[in-house]
N, C-alpha and C positions, 0 to 999 in steps of 0.2 A: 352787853351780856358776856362779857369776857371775864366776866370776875366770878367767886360763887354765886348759885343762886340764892342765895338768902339774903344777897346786895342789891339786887336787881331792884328791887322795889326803890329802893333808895334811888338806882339811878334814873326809872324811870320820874319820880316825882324833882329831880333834878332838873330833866329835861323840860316836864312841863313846867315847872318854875321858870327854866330860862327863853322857854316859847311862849313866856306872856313880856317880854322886852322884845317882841319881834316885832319890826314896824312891815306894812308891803315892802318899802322901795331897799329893805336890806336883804341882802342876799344868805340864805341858811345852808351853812355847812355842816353836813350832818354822818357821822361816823359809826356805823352798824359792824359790830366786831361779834362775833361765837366764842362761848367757851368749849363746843364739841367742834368736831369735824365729821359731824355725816355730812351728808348732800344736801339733807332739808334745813342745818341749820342756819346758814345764809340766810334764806327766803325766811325763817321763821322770823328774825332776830328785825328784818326790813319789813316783815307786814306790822310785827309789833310798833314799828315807829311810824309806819306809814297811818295805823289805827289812832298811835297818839297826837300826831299831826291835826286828824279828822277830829278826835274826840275834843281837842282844845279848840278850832272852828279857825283851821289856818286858812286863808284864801287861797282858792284854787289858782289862783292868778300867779302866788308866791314861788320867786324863784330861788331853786333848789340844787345842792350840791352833791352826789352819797357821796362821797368820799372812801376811796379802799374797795370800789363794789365788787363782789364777787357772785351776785347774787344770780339766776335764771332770766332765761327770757320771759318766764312768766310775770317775773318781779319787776322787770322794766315794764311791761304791759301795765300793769297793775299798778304802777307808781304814778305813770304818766297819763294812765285813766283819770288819775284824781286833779295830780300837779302835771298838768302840760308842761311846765318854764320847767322840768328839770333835767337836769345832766349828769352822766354817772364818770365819775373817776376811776381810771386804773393804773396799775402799779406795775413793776416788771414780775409779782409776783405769781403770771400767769406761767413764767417759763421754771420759776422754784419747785411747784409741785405736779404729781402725778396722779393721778386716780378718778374716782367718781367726782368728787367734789371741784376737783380743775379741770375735768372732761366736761362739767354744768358749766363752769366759768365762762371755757374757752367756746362754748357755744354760745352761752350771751355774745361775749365779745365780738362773734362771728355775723351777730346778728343786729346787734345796736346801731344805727342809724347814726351815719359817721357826722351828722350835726346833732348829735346829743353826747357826743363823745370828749372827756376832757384825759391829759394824761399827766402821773403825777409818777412823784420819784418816792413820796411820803421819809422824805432825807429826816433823820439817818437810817431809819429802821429796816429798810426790806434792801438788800444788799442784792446787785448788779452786778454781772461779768466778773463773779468773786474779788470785787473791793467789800473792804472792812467793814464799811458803811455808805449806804444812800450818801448821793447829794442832788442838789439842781443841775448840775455840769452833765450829769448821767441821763438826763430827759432824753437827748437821740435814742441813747442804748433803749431806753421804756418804747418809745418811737419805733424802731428796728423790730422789737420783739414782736409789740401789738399790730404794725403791718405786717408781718411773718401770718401770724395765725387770722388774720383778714384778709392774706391774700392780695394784701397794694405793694406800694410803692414807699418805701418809708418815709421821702421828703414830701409826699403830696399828704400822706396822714400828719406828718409834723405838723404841716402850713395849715391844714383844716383845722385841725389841733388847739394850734394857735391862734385861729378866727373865732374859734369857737370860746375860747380864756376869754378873749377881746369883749366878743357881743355880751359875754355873758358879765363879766365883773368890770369891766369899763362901761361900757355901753348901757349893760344889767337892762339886757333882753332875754329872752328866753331864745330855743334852738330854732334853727332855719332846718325843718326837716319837710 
């Protein structure tokens, strides 16, 4: 839903289109972006796909990626009410903004269960310690920032981090929570 809404429909019939090539044992990467920026539209834009996951009859057992999440604790609640096997990605782009919408964020973040937790650089697009652009090399920096606002240690989040990539897309277990 980052485009107008008068495409929206379009993308959703996209999606369902490409979640009937979903087998179990593959792993679904799934990308909820807003075109606003209130607070609620995170969470709107992720019950919509959590709704269309259900309405097409994914199995509850299917393991699950958000990618980008920016979404509430409610939304973690509520995702893994349905999909247990899922894991939310974040970006360094908790420390880019200010206000209600990354005050929601950084509360998920403070709260998600550091074995559902995966971290991503989303290279090139969300720029790091003012380089030009993302890359993979920049992961610590992601690391550093997201144990800042958790309160750890940023090599023990790395290495969780990192178990957590493993079980989930090598392994393709769902979280040790």
């Amino acid at each position: 839903m980052s485009v107008m809404p008068s495409r929206w429909e379009d993308q959703l019939c996209n999606l369902e289109a490409a979640l009937h090539f979903l087998e179990p044992d593959h792993v679904l990467v799934l990308h909820g972006r807003r075109l606003s920026t209130s607070t609620e539209a995170d969470d709107a834009v992720w019950h919509v796909i959590l709704d269309k996951l259900r309405a097409v009859g994914i199995g509850t057992r299917q393991l699950i990626h958000c990618h980008c999440f920016l979404g509430s604790p409610d939304m973690v609640r509520s995702f893994v009410r349905y999909y247990p096997n899922t894991y939310f990605g974040v970006t360094g782009r908790f420390a880019e903004q200010e206000g209600p919408v990354n005050a929601k964020a950084r509360n998920m973040l403070r709260t998600l269960p550091l074995g559902r937790l995966l971290l991503e650089t989303d290279s090139p697009y969300f720029n790091i310690q003012r380089n030009k652009c993302s890359t993979p090399a920049l992961l610590g920096h992601v690391a550093k920032l997201v144990a800042e606002i958790r309160g750890e240690r940023w090599r023990e989040l790395l290495r969780h981090t990192r178990d957590n990539a493993r079980r989930f897309y090598l392994e393709k277990r769902g979280p040790d929570t």
